[in-house]
C-alpha positions in Angstrom: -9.4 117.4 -52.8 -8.9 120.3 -51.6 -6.4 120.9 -48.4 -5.1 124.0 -46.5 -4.2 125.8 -43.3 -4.7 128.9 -41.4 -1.2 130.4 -40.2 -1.6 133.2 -37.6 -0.5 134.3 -33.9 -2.9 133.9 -31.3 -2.9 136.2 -28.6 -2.3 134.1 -25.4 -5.3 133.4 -23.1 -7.8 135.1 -25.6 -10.3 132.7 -26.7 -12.8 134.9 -28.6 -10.0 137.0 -30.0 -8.3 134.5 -31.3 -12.0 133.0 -32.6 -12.3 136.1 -34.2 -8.9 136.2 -35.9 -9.4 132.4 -37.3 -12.9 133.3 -38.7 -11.4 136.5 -40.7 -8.8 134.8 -42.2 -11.1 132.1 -43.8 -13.5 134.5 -44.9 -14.7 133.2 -48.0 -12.4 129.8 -48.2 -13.9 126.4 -49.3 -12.0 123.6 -48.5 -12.1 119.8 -48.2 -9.6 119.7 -44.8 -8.6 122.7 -43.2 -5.7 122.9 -40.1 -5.1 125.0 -37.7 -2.0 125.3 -35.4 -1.7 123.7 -31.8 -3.4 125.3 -28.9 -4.6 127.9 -31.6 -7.4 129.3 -29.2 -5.5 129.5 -26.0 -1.3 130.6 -26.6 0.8 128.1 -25.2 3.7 129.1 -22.6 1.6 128.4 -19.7 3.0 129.1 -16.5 1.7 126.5 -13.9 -0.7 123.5 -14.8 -3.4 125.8 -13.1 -3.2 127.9 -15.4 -3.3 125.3 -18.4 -6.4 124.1 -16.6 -8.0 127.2 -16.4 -8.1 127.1 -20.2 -8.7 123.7 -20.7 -12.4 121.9 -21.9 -13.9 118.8 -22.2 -14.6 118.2 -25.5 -18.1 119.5 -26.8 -17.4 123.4 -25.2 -16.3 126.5 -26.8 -13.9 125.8 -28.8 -15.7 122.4 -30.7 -18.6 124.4 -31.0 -16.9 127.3 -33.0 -14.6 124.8 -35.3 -18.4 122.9 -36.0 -19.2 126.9 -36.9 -15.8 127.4 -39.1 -16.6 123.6 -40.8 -20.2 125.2 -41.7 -18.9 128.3 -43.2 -16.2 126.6 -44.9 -17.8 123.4 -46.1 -15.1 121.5 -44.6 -13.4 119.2 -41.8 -11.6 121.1 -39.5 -8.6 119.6 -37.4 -7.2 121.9 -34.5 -5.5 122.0 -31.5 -6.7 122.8 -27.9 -5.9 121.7 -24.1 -8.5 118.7 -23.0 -9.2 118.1 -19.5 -10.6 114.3 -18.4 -10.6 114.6 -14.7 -7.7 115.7 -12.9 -5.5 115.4 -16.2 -4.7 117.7 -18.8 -4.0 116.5 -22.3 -2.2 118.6 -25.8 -4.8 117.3 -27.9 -6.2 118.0 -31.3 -9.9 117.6 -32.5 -11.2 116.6 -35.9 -14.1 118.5 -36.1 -17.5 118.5 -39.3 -20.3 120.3 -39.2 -22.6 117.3 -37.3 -19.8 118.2 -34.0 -16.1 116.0 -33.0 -15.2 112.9 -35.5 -12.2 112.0 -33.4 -9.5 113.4 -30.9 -6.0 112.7 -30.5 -3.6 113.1 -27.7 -0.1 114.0 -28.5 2.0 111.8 -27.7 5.4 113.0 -26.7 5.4 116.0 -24.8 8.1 118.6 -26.0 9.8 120.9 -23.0 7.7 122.3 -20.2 4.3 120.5 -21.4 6.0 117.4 -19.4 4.8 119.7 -16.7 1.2 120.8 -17.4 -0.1 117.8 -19.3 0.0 114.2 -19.4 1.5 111.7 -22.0 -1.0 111.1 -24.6 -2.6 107.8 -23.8 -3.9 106.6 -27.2 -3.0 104.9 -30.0 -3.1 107.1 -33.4 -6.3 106.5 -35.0 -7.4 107.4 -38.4 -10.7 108.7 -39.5 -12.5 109.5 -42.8 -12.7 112.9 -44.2 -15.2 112.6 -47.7 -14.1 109.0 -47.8 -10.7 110.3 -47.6 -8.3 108.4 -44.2 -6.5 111.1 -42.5 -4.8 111.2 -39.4 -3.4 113.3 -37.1 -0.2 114.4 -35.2 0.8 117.0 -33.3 3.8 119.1 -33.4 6.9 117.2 -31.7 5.6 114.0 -33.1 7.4 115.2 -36.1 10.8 113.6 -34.9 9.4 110.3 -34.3 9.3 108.6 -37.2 7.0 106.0 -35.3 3.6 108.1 -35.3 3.3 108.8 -38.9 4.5 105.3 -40.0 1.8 103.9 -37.2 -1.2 106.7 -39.3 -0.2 105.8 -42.6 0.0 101.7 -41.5 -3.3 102.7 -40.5 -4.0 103.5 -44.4 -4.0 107.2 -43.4 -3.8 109.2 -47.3 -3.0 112.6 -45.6 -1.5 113.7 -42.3 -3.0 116.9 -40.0 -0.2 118.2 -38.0 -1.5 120.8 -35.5 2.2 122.7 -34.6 3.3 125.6 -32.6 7.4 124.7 -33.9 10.4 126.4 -32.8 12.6 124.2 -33.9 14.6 124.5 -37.1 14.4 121.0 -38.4 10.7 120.3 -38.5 9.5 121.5 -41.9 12.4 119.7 -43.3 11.9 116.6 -41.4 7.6 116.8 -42.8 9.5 116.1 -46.1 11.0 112.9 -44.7 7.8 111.5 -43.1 5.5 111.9 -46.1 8.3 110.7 -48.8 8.8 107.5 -46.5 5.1 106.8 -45.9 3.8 108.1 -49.2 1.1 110.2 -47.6 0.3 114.1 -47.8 0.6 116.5 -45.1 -0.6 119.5 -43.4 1.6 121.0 -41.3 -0.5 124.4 -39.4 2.2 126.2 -37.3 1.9 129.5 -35.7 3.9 132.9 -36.1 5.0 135.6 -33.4 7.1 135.3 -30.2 5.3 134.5 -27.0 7.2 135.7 -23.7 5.8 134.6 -20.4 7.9 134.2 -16.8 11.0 132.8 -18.4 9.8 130.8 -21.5 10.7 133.2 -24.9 9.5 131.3 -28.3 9.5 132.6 -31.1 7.5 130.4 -33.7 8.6 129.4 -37.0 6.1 130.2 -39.4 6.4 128.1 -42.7 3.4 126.4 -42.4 3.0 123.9 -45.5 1.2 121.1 -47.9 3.6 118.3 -48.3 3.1 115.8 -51.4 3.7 111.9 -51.1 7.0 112.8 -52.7 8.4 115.1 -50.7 7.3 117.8 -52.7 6.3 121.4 -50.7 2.8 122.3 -52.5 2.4 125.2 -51.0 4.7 127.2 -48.0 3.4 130.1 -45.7 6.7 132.4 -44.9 7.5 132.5 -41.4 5.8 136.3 -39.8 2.9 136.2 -41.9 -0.9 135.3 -41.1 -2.1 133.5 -43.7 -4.5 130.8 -45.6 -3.1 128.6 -47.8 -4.6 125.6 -49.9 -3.6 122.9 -52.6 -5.4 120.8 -54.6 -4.2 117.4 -54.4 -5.4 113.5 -55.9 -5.2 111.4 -52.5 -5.7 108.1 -54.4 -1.4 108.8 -55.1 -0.8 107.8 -51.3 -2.5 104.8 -51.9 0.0 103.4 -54.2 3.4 102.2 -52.0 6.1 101.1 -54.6 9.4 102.9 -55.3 9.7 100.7 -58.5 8.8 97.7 -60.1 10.8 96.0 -57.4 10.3 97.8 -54.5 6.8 98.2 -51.7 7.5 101.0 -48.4 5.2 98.3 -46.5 5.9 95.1 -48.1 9.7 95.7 -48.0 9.7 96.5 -44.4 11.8 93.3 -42.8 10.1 93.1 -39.0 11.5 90.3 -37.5 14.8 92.2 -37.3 13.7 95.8 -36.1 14.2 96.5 -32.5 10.9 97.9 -31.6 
């Protein structure tokens, strides 16, 4: 199977543009699963939840419709991040997206900074969905420092883990490495470069968007300024198989009736 990402900076508020920039970049790429970063479409140091709303969708607009266009060009499942809106709320959400329209949706879960502000607490439980008969799941961003939300995907029988991410943090990349060596599972971890400055938010994004292997293993790493696509082939029937040893099952081993949950 093959499994990638697009690393880029999207301008803020720039849909098209930033349409535009993810459709150059995969210019001739075929791929299984492709991710792209959170919010890819829209920037993310929003100002006032007005202004998140004002470039928020329901699922089936602009931004669906041109990741069903990438999956057709691409041959591929897309996963991506963008703003929902269900009513009067506002949700970080990602989208699994084929060329017959949305597979699935998933609304992060724990809200990093000022998106306490602008958008509720994801409100779903972490569902996984089939990509070519592969199970893949998906997180987003901060949910990389809750061991909980891959642990609950790969329960799930998730093989490989989309991680939609627009990290500033240090730790995270390091920390993907943890998650998919104590779940067995692959990764996808899409961040975005560039510094966004807006009122008195300044991030600068990390880059180093990688493939992560059920061992730990970096497959392949982006640097952290430079726009990129990057793939690896990978054998997801190896996150199927749990044991450490002979002795020794992640799941089976896992003693529940004296974890505090």
């Amino acid at each position: 199977m093959r499994i990638g990402f697009v690393q880029f900076g999207p301008v803020f508020g720039e849909k098209q543009i930033n349409f535009i920039s993810v459709e150059t970049l995969l210019e001739g790429c075929k791929a299984d699963l492709i991710v792209l970063p959170e919010l890819f479409a829209t920037g993310y140091a929003f100002q006032s939840k007005e202004e998140a709303a004002s470039h928020s969708e329901v699922p089936g607009e602009e931004t669906s419709l041109f990741l069903k266009h990438i999956a057709g060009i691409c041959n591929a499942t897309i996963v991506a991040g963008f703003i929902e809106r269900e009513n009067t709320d506002l949700y970080n959400s990602a989208m699994m997206v084929d060329t017959s329209g949305i597979i699935g949706i998933y609304r992060k879960l724990p809200l990093f900074t000022k998106e306490n502000l602008w958008f509720s607490p994801g409100n779903r439980v972490p569902r996984v969905f089939k990509v070519k008969g592969v199970k893949v799941g998906i997180m987003i961003c901060f949910d990389w420092i809750f061991p909980e939300t891959c642990r609950t995907l790969a329960l799930g029988g998730a093989q490989i883990v989309a991680h939609p991410s627009n990290l500033v943090l240090p730790w995270a990349q390091q920390a993907m490495i943890t998650r998919c060596l104590e779940n067995r599972v692959f990764a996808v971890t899409a961040n975005r470069i560039g510094r966004e400055q807006r009122g008195e938010d300044d991030f600068t994004f990390t880059g180093q968007s990688q493939v992560t292997g059920v061992r730990g293993e970096v497959l392949t790493l982006a640097d952290d300024d430079t726009a990129c696509v990057l793939m690896a082939g990978i054998d997801p029937e190896q996150a199927t198989d749990k044991s450490v040893n002979q002795y020794n099952n992640l799941f089976a081993d896992r003693r529940n009736n004296f974890y505090i949950l």
